[in-house]
Backbone as JSON Lines, residues from 0, in Angstrom:
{"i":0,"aa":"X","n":[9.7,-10.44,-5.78],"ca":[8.56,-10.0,-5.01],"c":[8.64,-8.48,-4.84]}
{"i":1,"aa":"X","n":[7.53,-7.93,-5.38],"ca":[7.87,-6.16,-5.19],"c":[6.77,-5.73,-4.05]}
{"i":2,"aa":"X","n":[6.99,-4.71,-3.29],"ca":[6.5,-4.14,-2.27],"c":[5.62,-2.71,-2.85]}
{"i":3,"aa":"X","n":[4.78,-3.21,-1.41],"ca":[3.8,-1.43,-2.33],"c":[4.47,-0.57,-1.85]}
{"i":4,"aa":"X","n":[5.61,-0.66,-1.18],"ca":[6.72,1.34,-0.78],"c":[7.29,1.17,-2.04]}
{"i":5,"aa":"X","n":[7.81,0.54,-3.08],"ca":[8.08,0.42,-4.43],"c":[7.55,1.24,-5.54]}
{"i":6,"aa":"X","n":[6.23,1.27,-5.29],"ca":[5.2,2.01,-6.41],"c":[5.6,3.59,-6.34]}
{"i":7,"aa":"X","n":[5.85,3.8,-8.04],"ca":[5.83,5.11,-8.19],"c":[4.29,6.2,-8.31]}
{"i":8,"aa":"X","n":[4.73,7.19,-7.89],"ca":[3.53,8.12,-7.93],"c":[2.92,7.32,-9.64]}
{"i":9,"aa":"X","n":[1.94,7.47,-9.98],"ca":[1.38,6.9,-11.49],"c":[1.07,5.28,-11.62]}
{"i":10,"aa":"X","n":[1.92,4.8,-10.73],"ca":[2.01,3.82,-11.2],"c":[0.97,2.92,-10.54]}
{"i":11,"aa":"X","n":[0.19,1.56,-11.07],"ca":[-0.9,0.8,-10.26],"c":[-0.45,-0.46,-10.05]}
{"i":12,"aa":"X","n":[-0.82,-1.7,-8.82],"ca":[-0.79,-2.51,-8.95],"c":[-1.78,-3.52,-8.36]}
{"i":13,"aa":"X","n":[-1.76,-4.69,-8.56],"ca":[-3.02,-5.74,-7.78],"c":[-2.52,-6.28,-6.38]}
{"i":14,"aa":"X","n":[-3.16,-6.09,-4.94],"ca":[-2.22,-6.58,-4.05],"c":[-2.1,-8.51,-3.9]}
{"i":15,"aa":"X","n":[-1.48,-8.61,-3.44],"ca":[-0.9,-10.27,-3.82],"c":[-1.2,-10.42,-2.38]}
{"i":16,"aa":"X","n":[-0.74,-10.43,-1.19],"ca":[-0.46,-10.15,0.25],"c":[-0.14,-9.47,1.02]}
{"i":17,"aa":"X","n":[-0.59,-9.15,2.92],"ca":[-0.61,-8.85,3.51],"c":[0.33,-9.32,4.34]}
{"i":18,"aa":"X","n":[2.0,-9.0,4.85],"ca":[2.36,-10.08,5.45],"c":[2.32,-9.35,7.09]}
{"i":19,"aa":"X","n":[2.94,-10.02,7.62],"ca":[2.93,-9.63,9.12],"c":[2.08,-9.93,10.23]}
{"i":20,"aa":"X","n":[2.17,-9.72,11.74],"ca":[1.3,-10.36,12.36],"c":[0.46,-9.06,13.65]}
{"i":21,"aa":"X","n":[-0.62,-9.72,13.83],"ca":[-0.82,-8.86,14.6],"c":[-2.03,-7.39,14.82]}
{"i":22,"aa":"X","n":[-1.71,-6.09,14.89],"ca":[-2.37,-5.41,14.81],"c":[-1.82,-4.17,13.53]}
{"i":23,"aa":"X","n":[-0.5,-4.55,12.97],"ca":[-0.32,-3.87,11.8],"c":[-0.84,-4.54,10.73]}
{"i":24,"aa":"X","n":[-1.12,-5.82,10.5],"ca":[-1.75,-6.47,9.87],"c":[-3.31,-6.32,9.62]}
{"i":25,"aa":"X","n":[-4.17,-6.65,10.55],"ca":[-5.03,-6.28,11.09],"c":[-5.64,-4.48,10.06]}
{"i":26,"aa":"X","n":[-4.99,-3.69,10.66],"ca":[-5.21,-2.59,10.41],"c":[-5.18,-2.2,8.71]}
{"i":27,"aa":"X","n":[-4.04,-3.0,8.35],"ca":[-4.16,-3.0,6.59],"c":[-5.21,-3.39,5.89]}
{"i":28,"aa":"X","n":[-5.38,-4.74,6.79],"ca":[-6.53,-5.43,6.0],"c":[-8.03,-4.8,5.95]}
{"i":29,"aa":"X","n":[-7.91,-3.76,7.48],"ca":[-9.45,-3.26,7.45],"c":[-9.46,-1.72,7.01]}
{"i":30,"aa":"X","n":[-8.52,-1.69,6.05],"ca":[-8.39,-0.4,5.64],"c":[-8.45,-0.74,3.78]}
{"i":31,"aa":"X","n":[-8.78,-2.11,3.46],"ca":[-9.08,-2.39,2.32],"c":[-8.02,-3.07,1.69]}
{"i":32,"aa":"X","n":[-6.98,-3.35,2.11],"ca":[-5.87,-3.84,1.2],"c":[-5.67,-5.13,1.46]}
{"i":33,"aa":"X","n":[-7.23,-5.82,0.6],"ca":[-7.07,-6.99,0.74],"c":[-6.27,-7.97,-0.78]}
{"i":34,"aa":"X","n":[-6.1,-9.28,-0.65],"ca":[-5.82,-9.33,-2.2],"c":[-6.82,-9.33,-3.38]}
{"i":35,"aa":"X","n":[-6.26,-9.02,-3.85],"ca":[-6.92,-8.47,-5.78],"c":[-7.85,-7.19,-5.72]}
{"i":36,"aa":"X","n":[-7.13,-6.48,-5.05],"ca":[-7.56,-5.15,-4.53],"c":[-6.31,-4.55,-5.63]}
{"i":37,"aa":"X","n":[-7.1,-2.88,-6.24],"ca":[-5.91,-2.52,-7.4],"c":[-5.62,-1.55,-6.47]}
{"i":38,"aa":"X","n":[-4.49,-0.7,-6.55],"ca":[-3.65,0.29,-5.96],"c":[-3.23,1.23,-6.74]}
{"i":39,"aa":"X","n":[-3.56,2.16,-6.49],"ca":[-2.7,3.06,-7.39],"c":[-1.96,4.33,-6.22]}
{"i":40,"aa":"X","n":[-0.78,4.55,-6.89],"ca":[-0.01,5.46,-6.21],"c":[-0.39,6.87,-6.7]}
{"i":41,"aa":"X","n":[-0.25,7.85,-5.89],"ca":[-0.98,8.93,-6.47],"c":[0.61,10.16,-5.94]}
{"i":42,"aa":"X","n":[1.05,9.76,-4.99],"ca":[2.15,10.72,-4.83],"c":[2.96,10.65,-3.81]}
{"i":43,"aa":"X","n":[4.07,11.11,-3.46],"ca":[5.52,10.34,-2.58],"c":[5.51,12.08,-1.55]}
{"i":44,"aa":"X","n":[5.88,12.01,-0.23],"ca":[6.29,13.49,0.16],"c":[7.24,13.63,-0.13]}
{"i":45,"aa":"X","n":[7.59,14.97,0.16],"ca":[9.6,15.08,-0.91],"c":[10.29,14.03,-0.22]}
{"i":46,"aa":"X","n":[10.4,13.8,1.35],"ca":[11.46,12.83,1.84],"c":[11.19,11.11,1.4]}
{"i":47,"aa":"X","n":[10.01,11.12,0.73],"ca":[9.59,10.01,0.33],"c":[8.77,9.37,1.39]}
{"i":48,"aa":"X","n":[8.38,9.9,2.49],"ca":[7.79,8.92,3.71],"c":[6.72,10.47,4.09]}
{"i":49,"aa":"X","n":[4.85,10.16,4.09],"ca":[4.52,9.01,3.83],"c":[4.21,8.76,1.55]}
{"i":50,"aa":"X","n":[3.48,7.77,1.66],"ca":[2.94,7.57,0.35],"c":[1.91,7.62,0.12]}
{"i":51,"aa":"X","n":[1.01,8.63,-1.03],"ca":[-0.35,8.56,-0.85],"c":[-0.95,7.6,-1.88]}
{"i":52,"aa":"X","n":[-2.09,6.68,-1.63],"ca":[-2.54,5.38,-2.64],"c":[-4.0,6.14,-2.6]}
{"i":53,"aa":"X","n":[-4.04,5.4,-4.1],"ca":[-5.76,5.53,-4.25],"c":[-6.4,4.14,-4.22]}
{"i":54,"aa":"X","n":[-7.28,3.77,-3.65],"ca":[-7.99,2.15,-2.88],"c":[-8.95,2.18,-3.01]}
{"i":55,"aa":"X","n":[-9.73,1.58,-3.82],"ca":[-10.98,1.68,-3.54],"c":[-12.06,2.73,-3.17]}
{"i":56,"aa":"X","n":[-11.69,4.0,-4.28],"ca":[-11.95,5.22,-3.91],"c":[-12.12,6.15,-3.13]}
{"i":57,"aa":"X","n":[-10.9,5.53,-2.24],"ca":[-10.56,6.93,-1.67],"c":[-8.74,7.13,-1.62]}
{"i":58,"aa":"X","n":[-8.28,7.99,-0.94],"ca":[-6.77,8.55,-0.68],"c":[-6.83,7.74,0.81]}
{"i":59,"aa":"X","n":[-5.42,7.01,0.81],"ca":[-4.73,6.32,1.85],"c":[-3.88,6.7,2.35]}
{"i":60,"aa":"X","n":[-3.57,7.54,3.02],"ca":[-1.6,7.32,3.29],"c":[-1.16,6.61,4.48]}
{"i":61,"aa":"X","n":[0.03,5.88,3.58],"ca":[0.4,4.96,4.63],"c":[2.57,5.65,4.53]}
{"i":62,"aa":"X","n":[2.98,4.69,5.89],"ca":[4.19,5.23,6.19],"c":[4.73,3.71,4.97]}
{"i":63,"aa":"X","n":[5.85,4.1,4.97],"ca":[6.67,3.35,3.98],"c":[6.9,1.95,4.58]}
{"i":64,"aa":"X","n":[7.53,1.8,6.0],"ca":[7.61,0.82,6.76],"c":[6.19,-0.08,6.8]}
{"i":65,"aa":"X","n":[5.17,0.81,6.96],"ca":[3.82,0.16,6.5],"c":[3.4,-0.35,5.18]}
{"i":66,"aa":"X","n":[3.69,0.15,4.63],"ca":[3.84,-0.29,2.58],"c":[4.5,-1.61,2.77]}
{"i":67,"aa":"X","n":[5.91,-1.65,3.59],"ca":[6.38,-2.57,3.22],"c":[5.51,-4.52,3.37]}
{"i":68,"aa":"X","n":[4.92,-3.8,4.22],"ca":[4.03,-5.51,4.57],"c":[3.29,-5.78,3.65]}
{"i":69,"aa":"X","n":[3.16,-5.04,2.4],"ca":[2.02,-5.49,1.39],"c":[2.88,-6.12,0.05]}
{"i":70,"aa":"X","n":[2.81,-6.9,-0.48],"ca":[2.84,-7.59,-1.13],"c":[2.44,-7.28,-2.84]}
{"i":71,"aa":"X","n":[2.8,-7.23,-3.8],"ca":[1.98,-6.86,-4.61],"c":[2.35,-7.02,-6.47]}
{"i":72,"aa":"X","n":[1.47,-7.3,-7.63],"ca":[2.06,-7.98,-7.89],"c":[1.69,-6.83,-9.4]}
């Protein structure tokens, strides 16, 4: 099972799931990252935290700990 904090800058993937409960959940899902939604990574900050995605045409950034609830395949 690979995680979207996984994705390299370049690299794309299809999301599979959303896991978690609540209002971090919640917030992913209404920010577009639903499944069979494509992802693409667009770039890492030097410390690696946050990550910027491209979604559904636009730029996302999410924190890494937040990446980790997505699912993706």
């Amino acid at each position: 099972m690979r995680r979207l904090s996984e994705l390299e800058p370049g690299d794309a993937a299809t999301v599979i799931k959303v896991h978690g409960e609540g209002p971090l959940r919640r917030r992913l899902l209404d920010m577009g990252l639903i499944r069979g939604t494509v992802v693409t990574a667009v770039k890492r900050a030097p410390l690696g935290d946050p990550l910027e995605l491209r979604i559904r045409g636009y730029e996302l950034s999410l924190r890494k700990a937040e990446a980790e609830a997505v699912e993706i395949g």
